[in-house]
C-alpha positions in Angstrom: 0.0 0.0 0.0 2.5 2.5 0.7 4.6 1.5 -2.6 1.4 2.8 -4.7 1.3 6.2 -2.5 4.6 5.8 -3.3 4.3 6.0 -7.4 0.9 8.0 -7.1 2.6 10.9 -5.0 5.7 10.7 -7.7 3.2 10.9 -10.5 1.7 14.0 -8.8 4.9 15.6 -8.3 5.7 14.9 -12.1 2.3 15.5 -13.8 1.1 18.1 -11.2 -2.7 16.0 -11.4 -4.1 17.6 -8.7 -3.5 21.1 -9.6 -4.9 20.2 -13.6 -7.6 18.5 -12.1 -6.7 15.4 -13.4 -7.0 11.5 -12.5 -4.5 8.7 -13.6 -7.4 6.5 -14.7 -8.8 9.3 -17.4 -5.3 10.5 -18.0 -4.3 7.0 -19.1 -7.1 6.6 -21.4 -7.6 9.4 -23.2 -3.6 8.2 -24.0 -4.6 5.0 -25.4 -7.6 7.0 -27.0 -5.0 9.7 -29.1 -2.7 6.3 -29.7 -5.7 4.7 -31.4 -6.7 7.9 -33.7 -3.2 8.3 -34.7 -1.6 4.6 -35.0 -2.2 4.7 -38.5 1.1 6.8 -39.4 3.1 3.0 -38.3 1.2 2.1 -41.6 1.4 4.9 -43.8 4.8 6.2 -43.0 6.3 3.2 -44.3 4.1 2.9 -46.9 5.2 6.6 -48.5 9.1 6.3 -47.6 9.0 2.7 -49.1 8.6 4.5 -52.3 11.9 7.0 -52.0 13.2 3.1 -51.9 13.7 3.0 -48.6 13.2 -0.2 -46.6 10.0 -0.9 -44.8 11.6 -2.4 -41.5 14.1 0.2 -41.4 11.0 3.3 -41.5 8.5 1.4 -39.2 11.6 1.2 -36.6 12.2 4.8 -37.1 8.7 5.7 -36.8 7.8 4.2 -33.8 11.2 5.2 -31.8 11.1 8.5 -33.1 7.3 9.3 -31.8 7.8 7.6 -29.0 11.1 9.4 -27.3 9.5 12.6 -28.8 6.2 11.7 -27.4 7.9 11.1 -24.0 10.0 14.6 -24.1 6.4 16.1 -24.7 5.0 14.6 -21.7 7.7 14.3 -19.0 9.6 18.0 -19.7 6.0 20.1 -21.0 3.8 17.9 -19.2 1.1 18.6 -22.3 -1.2 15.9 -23.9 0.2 16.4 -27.3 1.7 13.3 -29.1 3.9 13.5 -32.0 4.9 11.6 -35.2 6.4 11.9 -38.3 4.2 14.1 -40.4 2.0 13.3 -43.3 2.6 16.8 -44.8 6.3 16.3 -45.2 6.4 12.2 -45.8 4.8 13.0 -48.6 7.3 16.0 -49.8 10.2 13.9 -48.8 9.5 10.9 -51.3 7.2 12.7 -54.4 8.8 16.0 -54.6 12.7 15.2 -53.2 13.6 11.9 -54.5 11.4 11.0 -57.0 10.9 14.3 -58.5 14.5 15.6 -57.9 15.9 12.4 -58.2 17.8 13.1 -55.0 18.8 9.6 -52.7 17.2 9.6 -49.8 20.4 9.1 -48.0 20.9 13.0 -48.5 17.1 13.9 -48.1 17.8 12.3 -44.5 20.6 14.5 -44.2 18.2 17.3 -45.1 16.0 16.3 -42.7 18.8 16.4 -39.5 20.0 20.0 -40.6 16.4 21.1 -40.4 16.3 19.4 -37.3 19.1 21.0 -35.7 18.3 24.3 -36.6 14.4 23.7 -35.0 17.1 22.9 -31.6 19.2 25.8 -32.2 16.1 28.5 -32.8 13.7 26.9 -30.3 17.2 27.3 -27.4 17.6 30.7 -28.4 13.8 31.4 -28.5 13.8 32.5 -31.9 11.7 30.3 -32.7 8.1 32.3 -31.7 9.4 35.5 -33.1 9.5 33.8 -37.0 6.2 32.3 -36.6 5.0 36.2 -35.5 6.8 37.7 -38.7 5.0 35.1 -41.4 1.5 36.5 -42.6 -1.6 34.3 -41.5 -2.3 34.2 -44.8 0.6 32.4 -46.1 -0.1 30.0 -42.9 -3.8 29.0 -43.9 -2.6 28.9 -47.8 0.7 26.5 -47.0 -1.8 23.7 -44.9 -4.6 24.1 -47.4 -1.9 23.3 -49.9 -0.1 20.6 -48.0 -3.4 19.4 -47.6 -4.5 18.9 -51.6 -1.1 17.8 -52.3 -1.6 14.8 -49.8 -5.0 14.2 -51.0 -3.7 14.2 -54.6 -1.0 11.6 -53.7 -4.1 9.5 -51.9 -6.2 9.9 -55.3 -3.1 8.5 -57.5 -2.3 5.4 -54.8 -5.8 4.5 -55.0 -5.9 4.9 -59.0 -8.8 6.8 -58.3 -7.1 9.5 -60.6 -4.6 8.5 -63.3 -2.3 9.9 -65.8 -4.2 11.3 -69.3 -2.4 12.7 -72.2 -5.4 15.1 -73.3 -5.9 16.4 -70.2 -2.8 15.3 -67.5 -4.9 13.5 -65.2 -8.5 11.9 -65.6 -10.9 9.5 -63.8 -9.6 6.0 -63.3 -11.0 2.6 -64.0 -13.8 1.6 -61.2 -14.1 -1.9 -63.0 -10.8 -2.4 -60.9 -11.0 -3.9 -57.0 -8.3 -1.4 -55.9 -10.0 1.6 -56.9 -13.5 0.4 -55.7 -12.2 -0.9 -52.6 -10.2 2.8 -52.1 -13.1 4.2 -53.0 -15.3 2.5 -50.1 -12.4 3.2 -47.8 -12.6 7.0 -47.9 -16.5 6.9 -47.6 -16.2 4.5 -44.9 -13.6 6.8 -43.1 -15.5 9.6 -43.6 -18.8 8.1 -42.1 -16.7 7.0 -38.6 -15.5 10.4 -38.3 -18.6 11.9 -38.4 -19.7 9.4 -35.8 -16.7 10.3 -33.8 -15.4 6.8 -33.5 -12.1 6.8 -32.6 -9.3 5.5 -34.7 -11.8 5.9 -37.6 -8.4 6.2 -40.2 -7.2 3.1 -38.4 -10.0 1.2 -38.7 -11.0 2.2 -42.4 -6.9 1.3 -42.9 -7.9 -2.3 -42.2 -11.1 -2.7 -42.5 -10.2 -2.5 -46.3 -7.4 -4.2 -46.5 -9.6 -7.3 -44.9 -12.0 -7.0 -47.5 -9.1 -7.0 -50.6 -8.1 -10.9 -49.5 -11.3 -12.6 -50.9 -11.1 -10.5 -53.7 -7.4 -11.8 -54.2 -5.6 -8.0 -53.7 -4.2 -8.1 -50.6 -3.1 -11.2 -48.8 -2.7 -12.5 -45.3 0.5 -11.7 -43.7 3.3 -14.5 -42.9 3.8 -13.9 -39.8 2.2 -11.0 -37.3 5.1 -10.0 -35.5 9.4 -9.8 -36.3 12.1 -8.4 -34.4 12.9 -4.6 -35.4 15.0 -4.0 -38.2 16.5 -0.9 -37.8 19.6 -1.5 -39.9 18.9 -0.4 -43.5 17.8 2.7 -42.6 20.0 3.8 -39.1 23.0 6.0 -39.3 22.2 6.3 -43.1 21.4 10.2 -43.8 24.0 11.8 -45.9 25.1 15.2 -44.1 28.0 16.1 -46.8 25.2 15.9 -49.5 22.8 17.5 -47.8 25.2 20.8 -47.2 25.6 21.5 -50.8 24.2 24.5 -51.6 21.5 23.7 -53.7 19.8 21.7 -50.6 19.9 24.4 -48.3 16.4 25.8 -50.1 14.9 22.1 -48.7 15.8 22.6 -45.1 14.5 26.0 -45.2 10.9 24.2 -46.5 11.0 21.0 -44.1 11.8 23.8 -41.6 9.2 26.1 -42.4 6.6 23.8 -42.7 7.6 21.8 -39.4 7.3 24.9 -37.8 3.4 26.2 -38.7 2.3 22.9 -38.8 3.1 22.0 -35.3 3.0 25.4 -34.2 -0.3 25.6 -35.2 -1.2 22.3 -33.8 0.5 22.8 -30.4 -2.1 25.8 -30.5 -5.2 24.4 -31.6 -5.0 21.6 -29.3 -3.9 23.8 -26.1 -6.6 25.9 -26.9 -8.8 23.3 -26.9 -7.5 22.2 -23.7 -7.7 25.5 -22.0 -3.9 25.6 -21.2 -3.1 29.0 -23.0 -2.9 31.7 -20.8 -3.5 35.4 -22.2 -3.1 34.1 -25.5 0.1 32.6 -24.7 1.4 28.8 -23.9 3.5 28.3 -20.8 6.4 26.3 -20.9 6.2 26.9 -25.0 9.7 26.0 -25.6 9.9 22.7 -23.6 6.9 21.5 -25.9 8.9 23.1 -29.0 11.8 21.3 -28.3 10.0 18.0 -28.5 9.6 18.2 -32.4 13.2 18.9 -32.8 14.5 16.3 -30.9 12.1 14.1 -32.7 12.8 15.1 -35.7 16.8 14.5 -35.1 16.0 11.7 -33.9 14.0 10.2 -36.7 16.7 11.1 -39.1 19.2 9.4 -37.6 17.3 6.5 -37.6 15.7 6.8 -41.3 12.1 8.7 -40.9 10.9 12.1 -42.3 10.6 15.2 -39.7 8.5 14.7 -36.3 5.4 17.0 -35.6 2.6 17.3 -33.2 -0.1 15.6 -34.5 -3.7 17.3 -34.2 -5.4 13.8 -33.3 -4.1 14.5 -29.9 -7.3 16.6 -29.9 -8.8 13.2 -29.0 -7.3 12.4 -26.1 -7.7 16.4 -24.9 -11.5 16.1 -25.6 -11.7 12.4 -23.6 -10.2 13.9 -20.3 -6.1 14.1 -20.8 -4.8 17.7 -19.3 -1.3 16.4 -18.2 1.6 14.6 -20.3 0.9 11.4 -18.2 -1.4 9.6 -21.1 1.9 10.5 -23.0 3.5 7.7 -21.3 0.7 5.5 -23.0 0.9 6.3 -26.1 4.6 5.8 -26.2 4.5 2.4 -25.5 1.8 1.7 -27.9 4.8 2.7 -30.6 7.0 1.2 -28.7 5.3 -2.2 -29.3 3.8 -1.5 -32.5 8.2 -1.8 -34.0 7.4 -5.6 -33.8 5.0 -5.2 -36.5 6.5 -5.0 -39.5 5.1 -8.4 -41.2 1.7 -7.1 -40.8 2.3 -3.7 -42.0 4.0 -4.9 -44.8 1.1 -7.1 -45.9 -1.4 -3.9 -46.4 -1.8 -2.4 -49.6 -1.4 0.7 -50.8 -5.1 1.2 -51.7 -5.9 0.2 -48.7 -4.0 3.5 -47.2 -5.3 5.4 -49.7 -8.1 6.8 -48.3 -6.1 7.7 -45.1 -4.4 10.4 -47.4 -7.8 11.7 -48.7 -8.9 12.3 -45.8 -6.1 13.7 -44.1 -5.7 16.1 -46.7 -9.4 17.0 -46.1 -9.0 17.9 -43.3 -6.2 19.9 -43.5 -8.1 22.2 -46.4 -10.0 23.4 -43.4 -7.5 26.3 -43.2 -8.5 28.1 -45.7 -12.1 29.1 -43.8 -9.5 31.4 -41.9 -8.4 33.3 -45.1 -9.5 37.0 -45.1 -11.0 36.4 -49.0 -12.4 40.2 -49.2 -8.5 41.3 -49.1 -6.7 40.9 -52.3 -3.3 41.1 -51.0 -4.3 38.6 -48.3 -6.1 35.8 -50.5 -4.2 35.7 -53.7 -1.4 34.8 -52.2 -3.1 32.4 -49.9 -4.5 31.0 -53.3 -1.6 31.0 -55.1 0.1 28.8 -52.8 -2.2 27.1 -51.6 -2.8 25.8 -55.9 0.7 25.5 -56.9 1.6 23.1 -54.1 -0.3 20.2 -55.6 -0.1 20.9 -58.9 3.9 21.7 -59.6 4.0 18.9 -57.1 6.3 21.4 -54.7 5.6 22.3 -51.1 8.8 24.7 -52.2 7.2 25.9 -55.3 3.8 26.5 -53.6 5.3 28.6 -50.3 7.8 30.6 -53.1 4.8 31.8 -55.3 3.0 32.7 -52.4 5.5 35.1 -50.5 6.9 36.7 -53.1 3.3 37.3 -54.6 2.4 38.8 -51.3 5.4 40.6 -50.9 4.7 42.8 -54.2 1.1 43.0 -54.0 1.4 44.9 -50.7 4.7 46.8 -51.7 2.7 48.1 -55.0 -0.9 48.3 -53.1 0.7 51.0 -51.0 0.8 48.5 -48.1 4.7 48.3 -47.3 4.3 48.4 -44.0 2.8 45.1 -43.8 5.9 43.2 -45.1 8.4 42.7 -42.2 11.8 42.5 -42.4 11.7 38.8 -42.3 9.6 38.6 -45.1 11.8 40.6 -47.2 15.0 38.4 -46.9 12.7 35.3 -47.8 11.3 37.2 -50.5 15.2 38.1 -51.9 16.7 34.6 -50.9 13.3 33.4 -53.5 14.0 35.5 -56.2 17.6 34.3 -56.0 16.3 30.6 -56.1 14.4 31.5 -59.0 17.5 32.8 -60.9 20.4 30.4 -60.0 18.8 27.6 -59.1 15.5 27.4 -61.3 12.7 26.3 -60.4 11.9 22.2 -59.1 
């Protein structure tokens, strides 16, 4: 008895329950609840990076240690309810736009990934960080996840061969005579249909639920075995740091860090919000929760994933009860044993995670309800990034349009005062892209 007063009184010192108001038995699960809505990354992640060529074994190791340690950091040092994962936003970048579009290895996209990474640490120490997300227009925010958001939806579309390639008109309407794409096709509507029952892990679910349909149609098959040993060595200690600094990647670390910065930024607000931890507007202990994502993300490139981000399904375990990092202990060790996986992760097809892109992209687009559409120098550039990302295929492209676009619509609407200083050195370092580089 006075060993469990014991643990309870150092889980009170740690978590600080009573003064949030909070109970280990709801903190605990409303951890498994934000592990179940967001397990679904240990299939996809793999899934996506499997196509820069990179080995399956070697990604679902990396993902699962890499949200775990960083989901740890999150709870233990910021003490919030906020899980994190590699994100589906720049997964997605990494293999489409980087290697297969570049035709860059992913060795040196890794290496990409750990400079970003180190300058998230170096910014977030030095509290730099908040003042760069102060001096980017909203605008350009909302535009950049709309974007992000069609670009992954696009990706889904293609997977699921919903949409295919068409000489006349680039893409067109796929073949629904094919199991895939009718399968896909139920996928996202049965996705769609749990979420707006609220059932959690409704991505999950629809993930396998699909999947277990393809085997009597003879499209996906049973795996050997359910469970392996990790496999962390094709992918561990493989990022490529000397190509990575050449200067013609330093415009990708400046887009995996920009992105990884609004994106969980904006997720470590939503959900705190939500949570009623901001105070004046403001999160305490901001840079403790900061420095999770970039020791996540260091962490995931050493060990062969694409950057770590808060993930906005943590909004599930806020709204179940969770107001402490203690749930974050939970949802670590869910990753932590989902790294024995691999055969079974393996074993689902790509249409069958299909719809998990549709509909994450979905709900990303919700951004651009916060666009002020009656301002001209405010949407267009919103617009124009928020288009170009999916279809120059370029998360670079789409946030390059944007800004500079903003930049001279306010300089030549007699609006200079809204462009900071900060966006006047992107908007030169841009044009200079645009000259000596060229465009992706």
């Amino acid at each position: 008895m006075a060993h469990f007063k014991g643990e309870v009184g150092l889980l009170e010192r740690v978590f600080h329950l009573s003064e949030n108001r909070a109970s280990i038995r709801r903190e605990l699960l409303a951890g498994l609840t934000t592990f179940m809505t967001m397990a679904y990354i240990v299939v996809v992640n793999p899934q996506i990076l499997s196509q820069a060529g990179m080995p399956v074994e070697g990604v679902l190791f990396a993902t699962c240690i890499s949200a775990a340690l960083a989901t740890l950091v999150m709870g233990l040092w910021a003490n919030y309810p906020i899980a994190l994962a590699p994100g589906m936003s720049l997964n997605a970048y990494f293999t489409y736009s980087i290697v297969i579009g570049r035709g860059i290895p992913w060795q040196t996209v890794l290496g990409v990934v750990l400079l970003s990474g180190v300058v998230f640490l170096i910014l977030t120490l030095t509290r730099v960080r908040e003042q760069i997300v102060n001096g980017i227009p909203d605008s350009l925010k909302y535009g950049t996840a709309a974007g992000i958001g069609l670009f992954i939806a696009f990706v889904g579309f293609r997977n699921a061969g919903i949409i295919v390639a068409n000489q006349a008109t680039f893409v067109g309407l796929g073949k629904f005579s094919s199991p895939p794409v009718i399968l896909a096709a139920v996928g996202v509507l049965l996705t769609a249909i749990l979420l707006a029952r609220k059932v959690d892990s409704a991505i999950l679910i629809g993930i396998a639920a699909i999947a277990l349909i393809g085997i009597p149609f003879g499209v996906s098959h049973w795996p050997a075995h359910l469970f392996s040993w990790p496999a962390p060595s094709g992918t561990l200690f493989k990022f490529d740091l000397r190509g990575a600094a050449k200067l013609g990647l330093a415009e990708l670390v400046f887009v995996f860090f920009f992105v990884d910065l609004f994106d969980n930024v904006g997720t470590l607000v939503a959900v705190c919000e939500q949570g009623g931890f901001l105070r004046e507007g403001k999160l305490p202990r901001a840079n403790r929760a900061l420095m999770a994502d970039a020791f996540g993300t260091i962490v995931g490139a050493v060990t062969g994933t694409s950057t770590v981000t808060s993930y906005i399904e943590s909004a599930a375990g806020v709204a179940a009860g969770a107001r402490t990092g203690l749930g974050n202990i939970v949802v670590a060790g869910g990753f932590l044993l989902a790294m024995f996986c691999a055969p079974i992760v393996t074993a689902i097809p790509t249409y069958a995670t299909a719809p998990a892109l549709i509909i994450v992209g979905a709900l990303m687009c919700g951004a651009v309800a916060k666009v002020k559409w009656d301002d001209f120098t405010e949407s267009i550039p919103a617009f124009l990034t928020l288009i170009a990302t999916p279809l120059t295929f370029s998360i670079a492209n789409g946030l390059s349009l944007g800004l500079l676009s903003f930049t001279f619509l306010k300089l030549f609407s007699g609006r200079r005062k809204d462009v900071s200083p900060l966006i006047w050195v992107l908007t030169v370092l841009f044009l200079l892209r645009y000259a000596f580089l060229g465009a992706e």
